[in-house]
N, CA, C and O of each residue as an XYZ file, in Angstrom:
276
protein
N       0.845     -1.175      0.000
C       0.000      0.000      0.000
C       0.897      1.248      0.000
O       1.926      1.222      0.676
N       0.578      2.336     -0.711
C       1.101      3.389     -0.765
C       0.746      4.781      0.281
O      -0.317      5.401      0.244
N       1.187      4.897      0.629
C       1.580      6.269      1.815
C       2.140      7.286      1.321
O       3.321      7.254      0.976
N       1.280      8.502      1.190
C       2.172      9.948      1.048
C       2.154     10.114      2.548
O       1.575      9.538      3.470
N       3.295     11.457      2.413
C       3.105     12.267      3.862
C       2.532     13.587      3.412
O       3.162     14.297      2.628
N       1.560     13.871      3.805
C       0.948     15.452      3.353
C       1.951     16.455      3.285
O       1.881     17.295      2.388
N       2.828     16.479      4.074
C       4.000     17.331      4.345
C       4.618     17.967      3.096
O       4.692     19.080      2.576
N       5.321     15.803      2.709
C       6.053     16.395      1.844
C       5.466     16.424      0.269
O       6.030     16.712     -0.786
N       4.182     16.029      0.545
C       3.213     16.353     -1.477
C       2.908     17.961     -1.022
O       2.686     18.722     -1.964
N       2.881     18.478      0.196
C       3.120     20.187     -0.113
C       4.390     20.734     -0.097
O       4.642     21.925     -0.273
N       5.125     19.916      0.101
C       6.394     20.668     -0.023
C       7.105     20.263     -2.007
O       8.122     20.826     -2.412
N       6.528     19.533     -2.653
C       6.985     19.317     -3.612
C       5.901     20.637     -4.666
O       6.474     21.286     -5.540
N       4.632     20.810     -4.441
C       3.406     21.410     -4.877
C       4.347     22.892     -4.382
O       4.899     23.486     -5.308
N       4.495     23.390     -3.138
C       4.973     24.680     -3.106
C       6.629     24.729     -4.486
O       6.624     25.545     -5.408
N       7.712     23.800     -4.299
C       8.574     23.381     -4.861
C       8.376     23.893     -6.423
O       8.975     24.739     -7.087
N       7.206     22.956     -6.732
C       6.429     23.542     -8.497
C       6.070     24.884     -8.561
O       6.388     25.702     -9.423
N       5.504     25.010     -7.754
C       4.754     26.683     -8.017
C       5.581     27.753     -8.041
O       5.220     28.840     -8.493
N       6.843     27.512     -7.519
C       7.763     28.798     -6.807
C       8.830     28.654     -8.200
O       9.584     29.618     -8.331
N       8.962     27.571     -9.222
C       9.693     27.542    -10.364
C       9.289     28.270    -11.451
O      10.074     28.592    -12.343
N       7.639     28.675    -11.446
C       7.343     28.890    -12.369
C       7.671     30.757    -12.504
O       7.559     31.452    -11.494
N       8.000     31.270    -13.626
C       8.336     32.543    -13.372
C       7.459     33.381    -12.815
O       6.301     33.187    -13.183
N       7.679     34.555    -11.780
C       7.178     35.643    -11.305
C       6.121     36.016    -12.228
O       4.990     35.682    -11.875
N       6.249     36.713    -13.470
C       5.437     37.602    -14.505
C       4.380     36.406    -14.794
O       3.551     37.039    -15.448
N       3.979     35.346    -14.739
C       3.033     34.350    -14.927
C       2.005     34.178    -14.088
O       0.952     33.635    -14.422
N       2.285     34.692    -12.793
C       1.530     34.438    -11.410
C      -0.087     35.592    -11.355
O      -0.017     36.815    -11.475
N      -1.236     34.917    -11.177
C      -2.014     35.873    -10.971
C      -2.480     36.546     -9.985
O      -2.350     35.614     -9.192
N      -2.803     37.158     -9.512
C      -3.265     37.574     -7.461
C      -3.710     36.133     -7.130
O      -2.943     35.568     -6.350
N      -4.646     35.493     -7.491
C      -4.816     34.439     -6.843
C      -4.343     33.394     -6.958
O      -4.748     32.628     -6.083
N      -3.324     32.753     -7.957
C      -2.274     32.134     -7.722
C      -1.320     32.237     -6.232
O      -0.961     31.426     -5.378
N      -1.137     33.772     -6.473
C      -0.171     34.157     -5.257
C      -0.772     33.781     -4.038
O      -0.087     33.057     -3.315
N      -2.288     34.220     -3.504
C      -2.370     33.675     -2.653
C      -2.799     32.350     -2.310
O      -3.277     32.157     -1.192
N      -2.667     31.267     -3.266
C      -3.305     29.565     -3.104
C      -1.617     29.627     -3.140
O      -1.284     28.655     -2.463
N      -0.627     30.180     -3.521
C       0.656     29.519     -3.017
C       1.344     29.832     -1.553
O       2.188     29.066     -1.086
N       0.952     30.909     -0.936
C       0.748     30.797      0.195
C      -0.218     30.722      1.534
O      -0.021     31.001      2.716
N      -0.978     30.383      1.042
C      -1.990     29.309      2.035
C      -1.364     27.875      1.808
O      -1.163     27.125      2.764
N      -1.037     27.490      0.390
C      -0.086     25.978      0.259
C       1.047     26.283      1.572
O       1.114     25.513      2.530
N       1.741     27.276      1.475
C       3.354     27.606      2.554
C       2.724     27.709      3.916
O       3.513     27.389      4.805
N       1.409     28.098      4.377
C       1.148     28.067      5.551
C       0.920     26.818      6.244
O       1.599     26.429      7.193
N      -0.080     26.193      5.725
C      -0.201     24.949      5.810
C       0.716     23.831      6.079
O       0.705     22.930      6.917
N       1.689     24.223      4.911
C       3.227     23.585      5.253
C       3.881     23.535      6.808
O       4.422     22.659      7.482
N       3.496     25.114      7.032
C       4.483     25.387      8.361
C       3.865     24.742      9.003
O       4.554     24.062      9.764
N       2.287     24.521      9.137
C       1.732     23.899     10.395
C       1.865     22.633     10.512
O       1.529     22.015     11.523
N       2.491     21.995      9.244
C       2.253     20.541      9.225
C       3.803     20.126     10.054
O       3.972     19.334     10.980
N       4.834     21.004      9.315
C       5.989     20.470      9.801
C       6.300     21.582     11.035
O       6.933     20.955     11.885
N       6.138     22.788     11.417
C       6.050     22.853     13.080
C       5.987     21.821     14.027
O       7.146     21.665     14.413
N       5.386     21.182     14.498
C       5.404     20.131     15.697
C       6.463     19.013     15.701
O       6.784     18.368     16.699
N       7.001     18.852     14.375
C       7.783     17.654     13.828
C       9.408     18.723     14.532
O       9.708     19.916     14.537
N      10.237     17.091     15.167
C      11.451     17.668     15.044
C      12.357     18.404     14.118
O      13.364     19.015     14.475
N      11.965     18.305     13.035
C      12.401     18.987     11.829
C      12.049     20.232     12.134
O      12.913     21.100     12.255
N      10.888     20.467     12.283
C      10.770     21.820     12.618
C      10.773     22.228     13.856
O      10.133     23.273     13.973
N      11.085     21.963     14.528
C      12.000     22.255     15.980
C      13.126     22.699     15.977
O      13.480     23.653     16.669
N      14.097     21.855     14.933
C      15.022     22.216     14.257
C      15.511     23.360     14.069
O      16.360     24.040     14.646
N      14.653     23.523     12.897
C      14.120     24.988     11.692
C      13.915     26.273     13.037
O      14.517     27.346     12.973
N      13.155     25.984     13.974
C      13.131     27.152     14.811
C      13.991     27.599     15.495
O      14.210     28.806     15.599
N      14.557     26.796     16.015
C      16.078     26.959     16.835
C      16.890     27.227     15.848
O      17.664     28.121     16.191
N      17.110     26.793     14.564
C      18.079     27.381     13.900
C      18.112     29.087     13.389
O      18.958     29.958     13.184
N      16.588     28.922     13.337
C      16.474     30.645     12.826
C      16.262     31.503     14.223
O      16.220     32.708     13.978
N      16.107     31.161     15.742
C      16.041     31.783     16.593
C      17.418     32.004     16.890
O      17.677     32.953     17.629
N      18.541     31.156     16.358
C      19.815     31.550     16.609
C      20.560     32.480     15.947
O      21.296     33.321     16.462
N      20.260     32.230     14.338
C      20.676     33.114     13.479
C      19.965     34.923     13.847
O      20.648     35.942     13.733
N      18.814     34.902     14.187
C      18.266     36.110     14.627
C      18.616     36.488     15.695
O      18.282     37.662     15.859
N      19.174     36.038     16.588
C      19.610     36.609     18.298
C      21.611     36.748     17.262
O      22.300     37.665     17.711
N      21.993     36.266     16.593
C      23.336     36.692     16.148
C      23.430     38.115     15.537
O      24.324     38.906     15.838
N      22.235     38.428     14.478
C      22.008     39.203     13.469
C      21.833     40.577     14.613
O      22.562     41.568     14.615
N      20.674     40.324     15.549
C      21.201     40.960     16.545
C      21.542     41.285     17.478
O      20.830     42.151     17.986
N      22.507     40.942     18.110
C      24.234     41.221     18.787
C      24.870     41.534     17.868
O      25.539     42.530     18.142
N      25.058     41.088     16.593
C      26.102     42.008     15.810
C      25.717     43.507     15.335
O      26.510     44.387     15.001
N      24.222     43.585     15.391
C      24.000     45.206     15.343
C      24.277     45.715     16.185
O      24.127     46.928     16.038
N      24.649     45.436     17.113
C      24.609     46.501     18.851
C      25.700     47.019     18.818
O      26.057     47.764     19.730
């Protein structure tokens, strides 16, 4: 039996959409591609992966600033 993970058939669907050029996109394209990216976050938020992802960018942002100060 076959198993997707929702996760990652939106992470391949955001993947497609974000290749296609800028000047092609219509207002509502733009926003069904990010409601696709929100969705994303919520799916992989709770997952260690995205535990990950947060700590990595809460670090890079507490660096970004201390080096402004």
């Amino acid at each position: 039996m076959l198993t997707i993970n929702v996760a990652i058939l939106l992470a391949v669907i955001v993947i497609l959409r974000l290749r296609r050029r800028t000047e092609a996109r219509s207002r509502l394209d733009e926003k069904f591609t990010v409601i696709i990216v929100l969705a994303l976050g919520v799916l992989i938020a709770p997952t260690p992966v995205g535990q990950g992802i947060i700590s990595a960018l809460g670090q890079l942002a507490s660096g970004i600033t201390q080096s402004a100060r």
